[in-house]
C-alpha positions as CSV (number, residue, x, y, z in Angstrom):
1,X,24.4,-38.8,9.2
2,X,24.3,-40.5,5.6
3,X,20.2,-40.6,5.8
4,X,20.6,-36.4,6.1
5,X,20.2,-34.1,3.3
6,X,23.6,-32.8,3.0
7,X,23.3,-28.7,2.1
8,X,26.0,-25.6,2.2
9,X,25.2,-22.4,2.5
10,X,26.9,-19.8,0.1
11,X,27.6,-16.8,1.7
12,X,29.9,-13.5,1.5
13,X,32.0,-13.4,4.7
14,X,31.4,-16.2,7.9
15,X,30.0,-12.9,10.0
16,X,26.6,-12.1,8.7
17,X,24.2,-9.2,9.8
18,X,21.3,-11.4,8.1
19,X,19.7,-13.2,11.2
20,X,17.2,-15.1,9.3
21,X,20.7,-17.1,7.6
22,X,22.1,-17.2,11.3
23,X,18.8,-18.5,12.6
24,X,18.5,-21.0,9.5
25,X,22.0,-22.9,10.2
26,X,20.8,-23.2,13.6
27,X,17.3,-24.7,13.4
28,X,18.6,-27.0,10.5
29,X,21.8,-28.3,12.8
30,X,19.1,-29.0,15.0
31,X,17.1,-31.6,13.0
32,X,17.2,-35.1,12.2
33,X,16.8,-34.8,8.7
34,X,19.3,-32.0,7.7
35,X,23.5,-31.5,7.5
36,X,24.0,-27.8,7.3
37,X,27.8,-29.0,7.2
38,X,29.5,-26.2,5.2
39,X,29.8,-22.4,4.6
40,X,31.0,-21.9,1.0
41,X,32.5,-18.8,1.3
42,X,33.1,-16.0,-1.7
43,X,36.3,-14.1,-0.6
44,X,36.0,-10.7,-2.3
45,X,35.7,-6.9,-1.2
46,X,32.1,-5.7,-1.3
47,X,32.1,-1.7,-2.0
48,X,29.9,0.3,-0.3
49,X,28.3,3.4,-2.3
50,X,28.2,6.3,0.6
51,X,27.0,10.0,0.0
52,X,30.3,11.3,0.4
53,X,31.2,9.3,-2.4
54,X,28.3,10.6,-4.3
55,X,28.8,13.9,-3.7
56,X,32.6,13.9,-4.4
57,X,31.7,12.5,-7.9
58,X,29.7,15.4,-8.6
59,X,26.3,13.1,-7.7
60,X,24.8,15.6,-5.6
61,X,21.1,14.3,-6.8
62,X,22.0,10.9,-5.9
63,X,23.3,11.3,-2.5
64,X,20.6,13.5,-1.7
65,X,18.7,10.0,-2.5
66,X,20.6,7.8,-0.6
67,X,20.1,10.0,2.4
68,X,16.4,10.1,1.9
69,X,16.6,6.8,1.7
70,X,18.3,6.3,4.8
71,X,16.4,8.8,6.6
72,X,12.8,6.5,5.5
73,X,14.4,3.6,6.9
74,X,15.8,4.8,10.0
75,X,12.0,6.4,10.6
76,X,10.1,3.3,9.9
77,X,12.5,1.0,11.8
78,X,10.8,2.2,15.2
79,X,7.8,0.0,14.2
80,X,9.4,-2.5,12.3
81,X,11.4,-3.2,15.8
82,X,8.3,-4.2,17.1
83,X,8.1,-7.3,15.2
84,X,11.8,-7.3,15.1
85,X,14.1,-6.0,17.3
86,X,17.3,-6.7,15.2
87,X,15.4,-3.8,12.1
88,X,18.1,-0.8,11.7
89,X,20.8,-2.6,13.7
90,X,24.0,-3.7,11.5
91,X,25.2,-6.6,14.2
92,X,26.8,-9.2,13.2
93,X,26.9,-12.7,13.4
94,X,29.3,-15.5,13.6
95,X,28.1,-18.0,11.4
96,X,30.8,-20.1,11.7
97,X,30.7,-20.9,15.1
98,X,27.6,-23.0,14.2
99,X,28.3,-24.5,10.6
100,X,31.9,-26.4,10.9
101,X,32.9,-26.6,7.5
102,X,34.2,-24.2,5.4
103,X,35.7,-23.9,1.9
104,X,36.7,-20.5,0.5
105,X,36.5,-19.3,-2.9
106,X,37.2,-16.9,-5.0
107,X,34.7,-15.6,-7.5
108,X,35.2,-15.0,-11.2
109,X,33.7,-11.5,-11.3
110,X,32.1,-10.0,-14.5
111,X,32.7,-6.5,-15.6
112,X,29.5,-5.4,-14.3
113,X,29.9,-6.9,-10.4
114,X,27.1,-8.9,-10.6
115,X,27.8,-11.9,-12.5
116,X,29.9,-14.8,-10.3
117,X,31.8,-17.4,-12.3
118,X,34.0,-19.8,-10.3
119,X,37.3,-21.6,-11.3
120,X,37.3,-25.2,-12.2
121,X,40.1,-26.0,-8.8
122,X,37.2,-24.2,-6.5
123,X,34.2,-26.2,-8.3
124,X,36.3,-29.5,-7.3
125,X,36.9,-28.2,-3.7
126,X,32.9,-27.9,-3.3
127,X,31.8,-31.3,-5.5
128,X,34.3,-33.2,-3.7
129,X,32.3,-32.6,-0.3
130,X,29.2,-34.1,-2.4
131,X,26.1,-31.6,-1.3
132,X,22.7,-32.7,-1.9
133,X,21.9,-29.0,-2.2
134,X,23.3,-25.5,-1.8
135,X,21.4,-22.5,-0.9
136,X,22.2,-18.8,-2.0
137,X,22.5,-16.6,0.8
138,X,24.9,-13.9,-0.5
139,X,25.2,-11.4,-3.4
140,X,26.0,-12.2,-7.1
141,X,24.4,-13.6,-10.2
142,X,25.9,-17.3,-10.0
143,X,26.8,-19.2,-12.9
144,X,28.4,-21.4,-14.7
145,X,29.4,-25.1,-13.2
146,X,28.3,-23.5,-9.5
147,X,25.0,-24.1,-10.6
148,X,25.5,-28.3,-11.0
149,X,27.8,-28.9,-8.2
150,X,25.4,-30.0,-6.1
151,X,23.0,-33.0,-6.7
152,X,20.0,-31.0,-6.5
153,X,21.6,-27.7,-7.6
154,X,21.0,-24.4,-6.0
155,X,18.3,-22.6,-4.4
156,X,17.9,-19.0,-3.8
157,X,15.3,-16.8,-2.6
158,X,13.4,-13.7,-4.7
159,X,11.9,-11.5,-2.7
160,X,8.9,-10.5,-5.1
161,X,6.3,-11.9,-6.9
162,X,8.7,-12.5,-10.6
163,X,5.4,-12.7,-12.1
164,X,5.1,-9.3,-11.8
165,X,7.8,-7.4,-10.1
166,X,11.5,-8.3,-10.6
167,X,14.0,-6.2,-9.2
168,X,14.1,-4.5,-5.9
169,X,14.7,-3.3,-3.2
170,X,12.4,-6.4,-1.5
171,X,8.9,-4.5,-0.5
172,X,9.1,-1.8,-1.5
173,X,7.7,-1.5,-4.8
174,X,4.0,-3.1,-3.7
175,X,3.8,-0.3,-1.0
176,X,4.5,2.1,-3.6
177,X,2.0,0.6,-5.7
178,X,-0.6,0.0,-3.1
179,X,-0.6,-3.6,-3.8
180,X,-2.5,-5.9,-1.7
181,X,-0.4,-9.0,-1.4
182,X,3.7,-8.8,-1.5
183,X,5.5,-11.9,-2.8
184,X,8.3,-14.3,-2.5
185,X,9.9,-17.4,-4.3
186,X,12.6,-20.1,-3.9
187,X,14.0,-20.9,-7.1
188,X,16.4,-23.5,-8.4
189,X,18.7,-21.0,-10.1
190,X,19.4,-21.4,-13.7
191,X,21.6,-20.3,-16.7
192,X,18.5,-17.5,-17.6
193,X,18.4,-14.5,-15.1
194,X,15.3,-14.1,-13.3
195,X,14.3,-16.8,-15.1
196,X,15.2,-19.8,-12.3
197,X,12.8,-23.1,-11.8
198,X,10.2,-21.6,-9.2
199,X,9.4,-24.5,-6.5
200,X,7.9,-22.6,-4.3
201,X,5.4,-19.2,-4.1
202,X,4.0,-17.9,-1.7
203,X,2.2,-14.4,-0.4
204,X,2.1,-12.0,2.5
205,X,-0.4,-9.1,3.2
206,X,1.2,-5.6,1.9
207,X,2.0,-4.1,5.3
208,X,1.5,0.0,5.7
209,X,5.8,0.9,4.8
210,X,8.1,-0.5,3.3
211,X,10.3,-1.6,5.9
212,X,7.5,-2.9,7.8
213,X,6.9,-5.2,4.7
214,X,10.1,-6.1,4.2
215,X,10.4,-7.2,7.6
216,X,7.4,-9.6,7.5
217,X,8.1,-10.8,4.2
218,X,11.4,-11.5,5.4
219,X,10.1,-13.6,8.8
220,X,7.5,-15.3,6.4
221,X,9.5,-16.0,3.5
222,X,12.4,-18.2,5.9
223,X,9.5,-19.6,7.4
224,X,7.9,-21.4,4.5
225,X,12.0,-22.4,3.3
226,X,12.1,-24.0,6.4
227,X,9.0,-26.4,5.4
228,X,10.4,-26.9,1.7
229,X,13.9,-28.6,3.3
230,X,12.2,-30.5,5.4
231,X,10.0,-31.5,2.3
232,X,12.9,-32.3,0.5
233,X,14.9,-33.7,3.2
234,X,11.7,-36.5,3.3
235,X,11.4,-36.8,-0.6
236,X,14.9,-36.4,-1.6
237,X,14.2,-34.5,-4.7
238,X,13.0,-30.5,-5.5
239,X,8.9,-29.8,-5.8
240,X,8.6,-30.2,-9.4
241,X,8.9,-26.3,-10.9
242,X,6.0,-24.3,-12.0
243,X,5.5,-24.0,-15.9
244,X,6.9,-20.5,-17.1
245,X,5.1,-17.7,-18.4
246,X,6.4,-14.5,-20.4
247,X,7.3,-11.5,-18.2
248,X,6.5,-8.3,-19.7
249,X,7.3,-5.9,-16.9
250,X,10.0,-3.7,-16.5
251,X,13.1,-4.5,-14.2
252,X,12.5,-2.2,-10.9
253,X,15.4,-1.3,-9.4
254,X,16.6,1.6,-6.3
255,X,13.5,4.3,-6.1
256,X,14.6,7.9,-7.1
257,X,14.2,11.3,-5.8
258,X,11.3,11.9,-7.3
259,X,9.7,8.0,-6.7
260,X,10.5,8.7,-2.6
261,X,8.9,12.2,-2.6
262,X,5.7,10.2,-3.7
263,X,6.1,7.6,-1.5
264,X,6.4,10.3,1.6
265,X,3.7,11.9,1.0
266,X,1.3,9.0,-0.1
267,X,2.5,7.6,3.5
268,X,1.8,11.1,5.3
269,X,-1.6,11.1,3.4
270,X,-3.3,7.6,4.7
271,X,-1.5,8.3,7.9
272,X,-3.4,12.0,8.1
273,X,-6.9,10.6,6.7
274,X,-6.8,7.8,9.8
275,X,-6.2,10.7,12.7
276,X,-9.1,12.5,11.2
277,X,-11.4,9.7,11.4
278,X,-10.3,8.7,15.0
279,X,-10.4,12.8,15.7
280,X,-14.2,12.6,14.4
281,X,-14.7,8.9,16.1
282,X,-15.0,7.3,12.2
283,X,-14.4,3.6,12.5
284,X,-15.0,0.6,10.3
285,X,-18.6,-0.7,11.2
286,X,-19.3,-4.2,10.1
287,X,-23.3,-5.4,9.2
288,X,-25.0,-8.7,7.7
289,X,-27.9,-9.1,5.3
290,X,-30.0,-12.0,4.6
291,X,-32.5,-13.3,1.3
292,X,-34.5,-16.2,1.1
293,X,-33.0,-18.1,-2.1
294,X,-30.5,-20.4,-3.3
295,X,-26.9,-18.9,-3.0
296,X,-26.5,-18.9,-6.9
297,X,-29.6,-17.1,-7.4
298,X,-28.6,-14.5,-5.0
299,X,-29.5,-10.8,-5.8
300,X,-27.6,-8.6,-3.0
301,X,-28.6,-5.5,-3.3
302,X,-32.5,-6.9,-2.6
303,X,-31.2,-8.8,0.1
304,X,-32.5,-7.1,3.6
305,X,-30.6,-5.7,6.0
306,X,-30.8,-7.1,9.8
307,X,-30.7,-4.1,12.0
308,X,-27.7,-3.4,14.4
309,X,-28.2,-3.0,17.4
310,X,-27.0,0.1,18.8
311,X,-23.2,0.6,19.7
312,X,-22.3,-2.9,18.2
313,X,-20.8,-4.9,15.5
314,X,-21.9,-7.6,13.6
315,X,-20.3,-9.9,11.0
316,X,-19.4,-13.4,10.0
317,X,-23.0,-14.9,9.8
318,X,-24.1,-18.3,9.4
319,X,-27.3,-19.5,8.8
320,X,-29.4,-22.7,10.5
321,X,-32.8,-24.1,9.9
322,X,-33.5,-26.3,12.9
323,X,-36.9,-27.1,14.8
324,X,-38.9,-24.8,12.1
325,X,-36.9,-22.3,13.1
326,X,-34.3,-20.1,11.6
327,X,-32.2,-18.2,12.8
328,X,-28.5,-16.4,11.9
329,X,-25.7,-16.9,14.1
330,X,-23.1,-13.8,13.9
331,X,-20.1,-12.4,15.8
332,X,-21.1,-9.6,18.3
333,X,-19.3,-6.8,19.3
334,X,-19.1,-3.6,20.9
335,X,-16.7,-1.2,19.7
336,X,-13.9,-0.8,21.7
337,X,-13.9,-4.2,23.6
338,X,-11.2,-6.5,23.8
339,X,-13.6,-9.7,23.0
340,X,-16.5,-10.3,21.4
341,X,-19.6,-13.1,21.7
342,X,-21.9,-14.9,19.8
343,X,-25.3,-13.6,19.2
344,X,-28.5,-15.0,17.1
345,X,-31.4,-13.4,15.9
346,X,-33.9,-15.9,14.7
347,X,-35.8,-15.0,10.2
348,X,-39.4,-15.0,10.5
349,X,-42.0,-13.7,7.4
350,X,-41.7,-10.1,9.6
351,X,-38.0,-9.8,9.3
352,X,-35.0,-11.0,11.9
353,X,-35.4,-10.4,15.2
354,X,-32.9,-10.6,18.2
355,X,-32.7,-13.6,19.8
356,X,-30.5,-13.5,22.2
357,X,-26.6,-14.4,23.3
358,X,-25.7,-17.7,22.2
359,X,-22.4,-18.4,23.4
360,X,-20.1,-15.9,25.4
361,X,-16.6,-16.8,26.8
362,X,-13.7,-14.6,28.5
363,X,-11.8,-14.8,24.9
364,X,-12.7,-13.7,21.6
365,X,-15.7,-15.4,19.9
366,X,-16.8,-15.1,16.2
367,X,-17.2,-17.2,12.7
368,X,-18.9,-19.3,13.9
369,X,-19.3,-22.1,11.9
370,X,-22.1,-24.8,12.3
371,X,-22.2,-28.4,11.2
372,X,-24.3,-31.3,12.1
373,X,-23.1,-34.9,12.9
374,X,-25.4,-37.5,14.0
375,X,-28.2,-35.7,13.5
376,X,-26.6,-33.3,16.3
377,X,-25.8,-29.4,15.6
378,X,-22.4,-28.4,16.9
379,X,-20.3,-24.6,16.5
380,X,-16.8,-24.3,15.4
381,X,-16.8,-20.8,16.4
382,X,-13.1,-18.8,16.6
383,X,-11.1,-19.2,19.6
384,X,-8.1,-18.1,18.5
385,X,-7.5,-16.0,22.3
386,X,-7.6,-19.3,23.7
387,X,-4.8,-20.9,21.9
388,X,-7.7,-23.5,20.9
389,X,-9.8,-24.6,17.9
390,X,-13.3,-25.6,20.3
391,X,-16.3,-27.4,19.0
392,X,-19.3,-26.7,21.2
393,X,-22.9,-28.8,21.0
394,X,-25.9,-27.8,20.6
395,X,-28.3,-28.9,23.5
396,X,-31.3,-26.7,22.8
397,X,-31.5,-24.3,20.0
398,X,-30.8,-21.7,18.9
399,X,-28.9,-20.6,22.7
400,X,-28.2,-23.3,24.7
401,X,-24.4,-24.5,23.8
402,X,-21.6,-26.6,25.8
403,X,-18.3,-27.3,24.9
404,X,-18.1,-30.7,23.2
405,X,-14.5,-31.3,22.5
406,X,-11.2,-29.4,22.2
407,X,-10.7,-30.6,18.5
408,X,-6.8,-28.7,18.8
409,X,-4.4,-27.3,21.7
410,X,-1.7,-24.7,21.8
411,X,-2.6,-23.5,18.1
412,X,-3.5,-20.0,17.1
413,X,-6.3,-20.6,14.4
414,X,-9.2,-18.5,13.1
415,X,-11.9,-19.9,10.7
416,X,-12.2,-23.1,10.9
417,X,-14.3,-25.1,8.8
418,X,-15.5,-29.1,9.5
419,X,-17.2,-31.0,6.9
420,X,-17.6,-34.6,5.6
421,X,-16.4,-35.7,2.0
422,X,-15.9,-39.0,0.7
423,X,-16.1,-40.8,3.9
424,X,-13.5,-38.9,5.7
425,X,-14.1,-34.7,8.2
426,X,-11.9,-32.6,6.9
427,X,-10.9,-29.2,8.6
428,X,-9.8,-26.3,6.6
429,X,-8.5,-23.4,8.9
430,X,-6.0,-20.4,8.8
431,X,-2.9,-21.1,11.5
432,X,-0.3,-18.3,11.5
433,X,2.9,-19.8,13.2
434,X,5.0,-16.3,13.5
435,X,5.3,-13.0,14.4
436,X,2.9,-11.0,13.3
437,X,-0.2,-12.8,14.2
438,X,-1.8,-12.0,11.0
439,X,-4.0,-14.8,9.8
440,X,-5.3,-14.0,6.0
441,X,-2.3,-15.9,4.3
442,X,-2.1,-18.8,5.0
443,X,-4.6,-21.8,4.5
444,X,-4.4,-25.0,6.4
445,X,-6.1,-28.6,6.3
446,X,-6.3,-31.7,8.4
447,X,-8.5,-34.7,8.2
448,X,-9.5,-37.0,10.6
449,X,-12.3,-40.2,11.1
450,X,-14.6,-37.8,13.3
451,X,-15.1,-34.5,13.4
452,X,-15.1,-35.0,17.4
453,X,-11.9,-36.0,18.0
454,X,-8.3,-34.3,19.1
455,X,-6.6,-36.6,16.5
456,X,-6.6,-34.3,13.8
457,X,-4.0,-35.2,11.0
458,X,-2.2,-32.7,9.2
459,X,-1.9,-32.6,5.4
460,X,1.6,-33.3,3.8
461,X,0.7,-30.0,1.9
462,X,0.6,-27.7,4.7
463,X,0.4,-24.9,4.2
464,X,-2.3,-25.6,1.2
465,X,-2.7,-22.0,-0.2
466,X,-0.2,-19.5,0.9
467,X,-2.0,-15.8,-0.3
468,X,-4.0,-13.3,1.3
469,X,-6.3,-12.9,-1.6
470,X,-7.4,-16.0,-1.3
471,X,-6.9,-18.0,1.7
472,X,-8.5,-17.1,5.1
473,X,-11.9,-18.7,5.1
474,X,-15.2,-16.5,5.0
475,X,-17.9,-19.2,5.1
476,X,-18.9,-22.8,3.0
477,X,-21.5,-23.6,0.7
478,X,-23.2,-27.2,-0.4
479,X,-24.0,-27.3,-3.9
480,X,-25.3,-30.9,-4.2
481,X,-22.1,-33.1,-4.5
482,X,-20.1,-30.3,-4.7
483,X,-18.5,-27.9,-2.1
484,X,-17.8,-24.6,-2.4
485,X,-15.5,-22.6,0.1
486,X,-15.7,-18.6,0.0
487,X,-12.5,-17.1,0.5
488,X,-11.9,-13.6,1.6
489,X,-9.5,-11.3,-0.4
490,X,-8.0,-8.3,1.1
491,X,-6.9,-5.1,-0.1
492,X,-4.2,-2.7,0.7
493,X,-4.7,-2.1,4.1
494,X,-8.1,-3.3,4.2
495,X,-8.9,-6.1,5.6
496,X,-12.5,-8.2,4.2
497,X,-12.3,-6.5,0.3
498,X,-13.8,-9.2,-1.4
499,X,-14.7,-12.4,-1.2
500,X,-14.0,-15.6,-3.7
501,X,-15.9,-18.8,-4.5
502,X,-14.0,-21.7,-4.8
503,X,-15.2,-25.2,-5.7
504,X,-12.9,-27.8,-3.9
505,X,-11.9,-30.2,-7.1
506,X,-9.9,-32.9,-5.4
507,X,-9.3,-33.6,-1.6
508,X,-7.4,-36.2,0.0
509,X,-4.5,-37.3,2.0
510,X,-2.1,-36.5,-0.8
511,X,-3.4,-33.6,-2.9
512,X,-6.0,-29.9,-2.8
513,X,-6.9,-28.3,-5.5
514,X,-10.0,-25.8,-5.8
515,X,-11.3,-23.9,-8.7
516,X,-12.5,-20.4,-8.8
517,X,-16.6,-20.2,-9.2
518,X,-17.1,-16.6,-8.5
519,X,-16.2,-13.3,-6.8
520,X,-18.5,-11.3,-5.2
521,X,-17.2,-7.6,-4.8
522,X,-18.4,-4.4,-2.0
523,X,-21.0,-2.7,-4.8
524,X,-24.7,-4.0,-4.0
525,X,-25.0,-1.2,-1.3
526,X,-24.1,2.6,-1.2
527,X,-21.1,3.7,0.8
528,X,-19.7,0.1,1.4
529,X,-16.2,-0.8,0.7
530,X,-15.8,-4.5,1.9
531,X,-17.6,-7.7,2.1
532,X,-15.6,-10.8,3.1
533,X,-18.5,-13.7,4.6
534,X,-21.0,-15.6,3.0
535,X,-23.4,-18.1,4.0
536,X,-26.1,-20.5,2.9
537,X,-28.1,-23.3,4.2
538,X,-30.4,-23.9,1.1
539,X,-33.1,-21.8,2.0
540,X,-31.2,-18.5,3.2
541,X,-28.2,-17.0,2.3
542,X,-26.5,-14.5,4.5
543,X,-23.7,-12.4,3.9
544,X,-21.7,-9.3,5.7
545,X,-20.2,-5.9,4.8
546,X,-18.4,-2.7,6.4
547,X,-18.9,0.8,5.8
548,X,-17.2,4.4,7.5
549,X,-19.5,5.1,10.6
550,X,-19.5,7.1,13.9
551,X,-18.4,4.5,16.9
């Protein structure tokens, strides 16, 4: 018990409607590494503000807001309970029937509510148990000798990106503002409000309403605290902070009348401009283009066009020269089915031309990825249905493929990525390890001896990158000793914006870091809004797009 990080939790009452807190004590009672041993419990009345309250007071405008507000919620809660059936239900849970400790205290309450000040006979009550580290989990601005009485201090989540919204309520606000990512911190809090030692950031995709994004961001933001104790329980010491930067926003705070009309009827807008298009059968429609030049040369709108077949999709091409051939490798799919296959369609001096089906399983295929290895070709297409990441062998090109080695089991992973670097294979993939399977934040790697192998070792790191503007892999490029990796960026409700160039500065065991080279953005072609793949082998490049058209 000595070897585990000891932590408290502070918290307003021992019954809490907060699963996510509930869940947390659990999981970390149930590791080697962690003592969730105490609840340190502020004993005060919370008010509630009701609209009969409002309205009494002669508030009428602002009870009519709290009732909108409550009427949004209660609406968007029947999808949010999709992902989470616990969304608009006030149960409770009893906390203390998991952590054993407890030590109650009484907060030193400012005029203003917020700030929490505590009494120098509670501080001794709660240094005398000798935390390594307590973690926020109820209301109030804490400060004062709170913040010191543990060896490591406190850390508290903010549910927002404080680099450019600080404030609440958590969600909302990047919905509102169409944003394309929604963020969250941990921060060691501080003397300074909003102004705590940020350890760790990370991103989700803006979901379509605001409750819908708080729940994710929620489920995701627990997640990733989760993988910082267990960091810390292993280190014994915080991630060192990020370096601060000025903040020249405004403090958001509750939406108001006027800020929820908007909301309503921005909501009621996208949702009336997607049953039109489904009405007149409009659907995304993805394509891929190729040019005969070196990727930095690239001109897009010259590059040509490989016609789509009728009634299908394509996307996510990679290029090959093999045998004096070469041919483009793309995911295949008719509109409407569950799965698609891979297809090729083999560059000649006359254009592409179809060349047939190259790989075709009873899951989901696409992206997929070629590398060679022993002067063999092999496909890391996605399996993701399959609860695999496959690696198939080429045994006569460009369409005759068998399965080579399952390089990792039981793992839901898109766009993986193999390639050699300083005498080491490397795999760079996006793994999503909660409800909802979305896969475009979060950036994985693992390195290994061979790229054929199930041995695949995960980086201390994990995950790398943690943002959907960057992370989720669309393709890799060899520029001499340099590699570049193209990362796709999405936009508010639109998945494949843009795409990014990153040049991959440092890899090993111990460290990532990338640099941006370029961004490459949906304007070389009329009527396209997305592009979110790019490809080269030296000779060709390749690259995909989407535009509205009739499925």
């Amino acid at each position: 018990m000595s070897n585990k990080l000891k932590v408290a939790l502070i918290v307003d009452d021992e019954q809490v409607w907060n699963r996510h807190v509930y869940e947390l004590a659990g999981w970390a009672r149930s590791t080697d590494c962690l003592d969730v041993s105490h609840l340190i419990v502020q004993e005060r009345s919370w008010p509630r503000e009701q609209v009969l309250v409002s309205l009494l007071l002669g508030r009428p405008i602002r009870a009519l807001t709290l009732a909108l507000w409550k009427a949004i919620n209660k609406l968007e809660s029947i999808e949010a309970a999709k992902i989470d059936a616990q969304v608009g239900r006030r149960t409770t849970l009893d906390l203390g029937k998991i952590v054993p400790g407890k030590i109650r205290v009484t907060p030193l309450v400012s005029k203003s509510g917020f700030v929490h000040r505590f009494s120098d006979q509670d501080l001794d009550k709660i240094k005398q148990e000798q935390f390594d580290l307590l973690i926020r989990c109820g209301k109030g601005i804490l400060k004062g000798g709170i913040l010191t009485s543990a060896r490591l201090g406190i850390v508290s989540f903010h549910h927002g990106d404080n680099r450019s919204i600080r404030g609440g309520p958590p969600g909302f606000w990047e919905v509102y503002q169409r944003q394309p990512r929604t963020g969250f911190i941990v921060q060691r809090l501080t003397e300074e409000l909003d102004g705590g030692a940020v350890i760790m950031r990370g991103y989700i995709p803006t979901q379509e309403t605001q409750l819908l994004n708080r729940t994710v961001l929620f489920i995701k933001s627990y997640q990733h605290l989760r993988m910082l104790l267990l960091q810390i329980a292993r280190t014994g010491q915080l991630p060192e902070a990020e370096a601060q930067t000025p903040f020249c926003g405004r403090l958001v705070t509750s939406p108001t009348l006027r800020e929820l009309a908007r909301y309503i009827s921005g909501s009621a807008a996208r949702s009336a401009a997607a049953r039109v298009r489904r009405v007149f059968g409009y659907d995304e429609r993805w394509g891929i283009c190729f040019a005969r030049t070196h990727w930095r040369a690239a001109v897009l709108w010259r590059g040509a066009q490989i016609r789509t077949p009728a009634n299908r999709l394509l996307a996510d091409p990679f290029v090959v020269t093999r045998d004096g051939r070469t041919c483009v490798f793309a995911e295949d799919l008719v509109p409407r089915r569950t799965k698609a296959r891979i297809s090729a369609f083999e560059i000649t001096d006359r254009g592409a031309r179809e060349v047939g089906v190259a790989l075709e399983e009873d899951f989901h295929l696409s992206f997929p990825y070629m590398f060679t290895f022993d002067g063999r070709l092999f496909m890391c297409p996605e399996s993701y249905e399959a609860k695999e990441i496959r690696i198939y062998e080429c045994l006569e090109f460009p369409l005759k493929w068998k399965l080579a080695v399952v390089a990792m089991k039981n793992v839901t992973a898109v766009d993986s990525m193999i390639f050699e670097k300083d005498d080491a294979w490397w795999m760079l993939t996006n793994i999503n390890r909660t409800e909802p399977r979305a896969y475009c934040a979060e950036l994985y790697l693992f390195w290994a001896s061979t790229p054929l192998t199930s041995q695949w070792q995960p980086h201390p790191g994990n995950p790398i990158l943690t943002d959907p503007l960057t992370a989720r892999n669309g393709g890799l490029l060899r520029d001499g000793a340099d590699i570049i990796r193209v990362g796709q960026c999405q936009g508010f409700r639109s998945y494949g914006a843009s795409a990014s160039f990153f040049r991959i500065a440092r890899i090993n065991r111990d460290e990532y870091q990338e640099e941006l080279v370029c961004r490459i953005t949906p304007d070389f072609m009329p009527a396209i809004h997305g592009t979110h793949h790019f490809h080269s082998d030296g000779l060709y490049c390749v690259w995909d797009f989407k535009r509205w058209g009739r499925t």
